[in-house]
N, C-alpha and C positions, 0 to 999 in steps of 0.2 A: 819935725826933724826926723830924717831918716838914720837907723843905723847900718851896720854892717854883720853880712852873712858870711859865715864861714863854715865849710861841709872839711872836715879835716879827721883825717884819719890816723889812730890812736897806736898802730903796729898790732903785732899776733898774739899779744897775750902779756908778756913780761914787758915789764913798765919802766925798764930802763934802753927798751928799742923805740919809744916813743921819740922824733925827730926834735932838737933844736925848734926849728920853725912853730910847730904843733905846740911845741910847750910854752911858746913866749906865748903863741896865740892864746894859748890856755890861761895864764897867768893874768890878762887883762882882758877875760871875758865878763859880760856883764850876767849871761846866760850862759847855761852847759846844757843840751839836751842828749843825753848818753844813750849806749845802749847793753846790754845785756855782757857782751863779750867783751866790753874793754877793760885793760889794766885798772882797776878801781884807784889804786896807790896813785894815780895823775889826779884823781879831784884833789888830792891834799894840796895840788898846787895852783889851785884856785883862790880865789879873792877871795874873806868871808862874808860878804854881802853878796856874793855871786848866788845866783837863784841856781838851783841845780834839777833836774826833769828829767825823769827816770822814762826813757821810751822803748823798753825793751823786749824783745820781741825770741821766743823758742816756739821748735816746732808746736803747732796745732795751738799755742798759747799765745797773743800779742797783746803789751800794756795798752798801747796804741795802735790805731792802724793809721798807714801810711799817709792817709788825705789828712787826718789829724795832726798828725807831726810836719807834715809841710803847712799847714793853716797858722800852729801853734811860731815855726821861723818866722813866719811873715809879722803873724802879730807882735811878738817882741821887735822886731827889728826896726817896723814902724814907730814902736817906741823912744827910739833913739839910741835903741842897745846894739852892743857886740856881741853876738848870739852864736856859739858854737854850737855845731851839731859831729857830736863826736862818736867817731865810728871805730867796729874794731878792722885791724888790717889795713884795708886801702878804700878808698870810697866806691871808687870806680871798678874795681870785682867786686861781682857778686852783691853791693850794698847798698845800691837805692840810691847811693849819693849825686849819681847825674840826673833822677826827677826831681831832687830834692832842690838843688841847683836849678835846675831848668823853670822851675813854678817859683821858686824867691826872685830871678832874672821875668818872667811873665809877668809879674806883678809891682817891677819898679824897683826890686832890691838889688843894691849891689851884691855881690857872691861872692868869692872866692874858694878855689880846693885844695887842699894842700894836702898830697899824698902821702901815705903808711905805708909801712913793710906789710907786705901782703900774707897775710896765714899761712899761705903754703908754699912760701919761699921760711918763715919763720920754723916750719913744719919740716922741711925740707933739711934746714939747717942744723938745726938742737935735736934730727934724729939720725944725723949721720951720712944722711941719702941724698948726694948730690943732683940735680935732676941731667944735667947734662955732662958729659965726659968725652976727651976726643978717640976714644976707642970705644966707646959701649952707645953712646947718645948723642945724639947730634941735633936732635931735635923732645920740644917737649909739646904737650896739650894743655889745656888746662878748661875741663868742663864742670858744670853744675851736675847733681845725681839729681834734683829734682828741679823740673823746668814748671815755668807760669802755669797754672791751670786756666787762663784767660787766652795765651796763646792757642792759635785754632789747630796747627799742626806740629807736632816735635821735631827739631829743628838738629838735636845732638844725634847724631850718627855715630854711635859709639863702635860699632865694627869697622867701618871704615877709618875712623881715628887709630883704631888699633892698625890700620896697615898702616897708615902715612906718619904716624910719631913715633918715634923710639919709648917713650916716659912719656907715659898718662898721668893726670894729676884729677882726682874728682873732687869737688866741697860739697861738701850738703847732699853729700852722697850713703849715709847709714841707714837708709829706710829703702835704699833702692841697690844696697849692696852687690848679693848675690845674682840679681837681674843682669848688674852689669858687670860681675866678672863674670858669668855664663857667656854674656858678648865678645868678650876680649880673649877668654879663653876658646870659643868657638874661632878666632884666626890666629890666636899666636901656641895654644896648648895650656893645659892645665898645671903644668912644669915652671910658666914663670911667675916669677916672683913678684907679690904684694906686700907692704905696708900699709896699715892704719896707726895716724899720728894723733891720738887723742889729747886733746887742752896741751896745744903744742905751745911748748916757751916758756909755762905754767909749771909750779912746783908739781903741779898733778898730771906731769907728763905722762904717757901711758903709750907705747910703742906696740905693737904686734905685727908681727913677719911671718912669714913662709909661702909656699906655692900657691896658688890661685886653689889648688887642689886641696890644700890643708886648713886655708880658712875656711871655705865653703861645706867643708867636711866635719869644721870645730865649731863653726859658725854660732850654734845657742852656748856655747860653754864662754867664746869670750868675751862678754861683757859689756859691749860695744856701745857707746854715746858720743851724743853729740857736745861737744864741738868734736870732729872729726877731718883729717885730710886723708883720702885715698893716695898710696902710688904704685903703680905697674910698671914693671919695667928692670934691665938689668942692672941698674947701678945700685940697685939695693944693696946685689950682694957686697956693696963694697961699706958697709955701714960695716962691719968686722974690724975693718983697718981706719976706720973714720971717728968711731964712736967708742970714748972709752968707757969701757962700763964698771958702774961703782959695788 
């Protein structure tokens, strides 16, 4: 007897943006295989016979690797179980969850995705900084700061992104920082304005602003970790009148 897969994703951090849908699915899973960045406060609403599988993954560190945790869905599911594979944010940016999907669907398992608030819309939001507005932004981006090391050729055009979008948004972008504001300020100036939204949504929020010029200039002094969202762009400066500060 087969069971059923589920690739569903957990929101950006704070565990009361976790969807309706997600949480029922939570609640009568037989399997939880989590990962690193999700709201931990959602296992509490787990079954207490639910088997729970820590696969969590930081830079240069992973509990598992990828082939493992897709072998590991499969085998529970063939089991006859409801096997959640819970992610943080949305499955589908940036998180594996369409291979993960695609090899349970390979293999005879039924699937299902059920998408999350994405980090850096979450990022976006609890710091104030709208990504789009009808006088400042009309358009936004949204890239990775570190691409596959398997990919043969780099694929992010980060200068020319900076011509065609108003708001840049980078993930998993802290180790490749200054390379890519060096890009962005090579066509729009070292004058506009950046945000880093650290452990967004999380009581250990951690915001830092100013010009492309001031971070890159402060760069060792602030403290910088991941989880991180990058944003470029002029709606920042409207976190003043957005964001109350305590």
């Amino acid at each position: 007897m087969k069971g059923k897969a589920y690739i569903v994703g957990a929101g950006p951090g704070d565990p009361d943006l976790i969807t309706v849908k997600a949480l029922k699915i939570l609640k009568e899973a037989d399997v939880v295989i989590y990962d690193r960045l999700i709201p931990l406060k959602v296992l509490d609403y787990c079954k207490n016979d639910c088997e729970l599988i820590y696969a969590g993954k930081s830079p240069g560190k992973h509990e598992m690797e990828q082939e493992e945790i897709n072998e590991i869905i499969v085998k529970k599911t063939m089991e006859g179980k409801k096997v959640v594979r819970l992610k943080g944010g949305d499955p589908y940016i940036f998180g594996r969850g369409e291979e993960e999907c695609y090899y349970a669907i390979s293999h005879g398992i039924d699937c299902e995705v059920v998408p999350g608030i994405p980090s850096f819309i979450g990022a976006s939001v609890y710091s104030g900084i709208p990504l789009t507005n009808r006088k400042l932004s009309s358009s936004f981006s949204v890239i990775t700061g570190r691409e596959a090391e398997e990919k043969h050729s780099k694929t992010v055009k980060v200068e020319e992104i900076a011509k065609s979008s108003d708001t840049i948004v980078i993930m998993m972008g802290v180790s490749t920082l200054k390379e890519n504001l060096e890009k962005i300020a090579n066509v729009r100036g070292y004058d506009e304005s950046c945000a880093i939204v650290m452990n967004a949504t999380t009581e250990m929020q951690k915001v830092v602003t100013g010009s492309i010029k001031e971070v890159l200039d402060n760069y060792d002094k602030l403290s910088l970790e991941n989880p991180a969202i990058i944003i470029v762009g002029k709606t920042i400066k409207m976190r003043d009148n957005l964001w109350k500060k305590s």
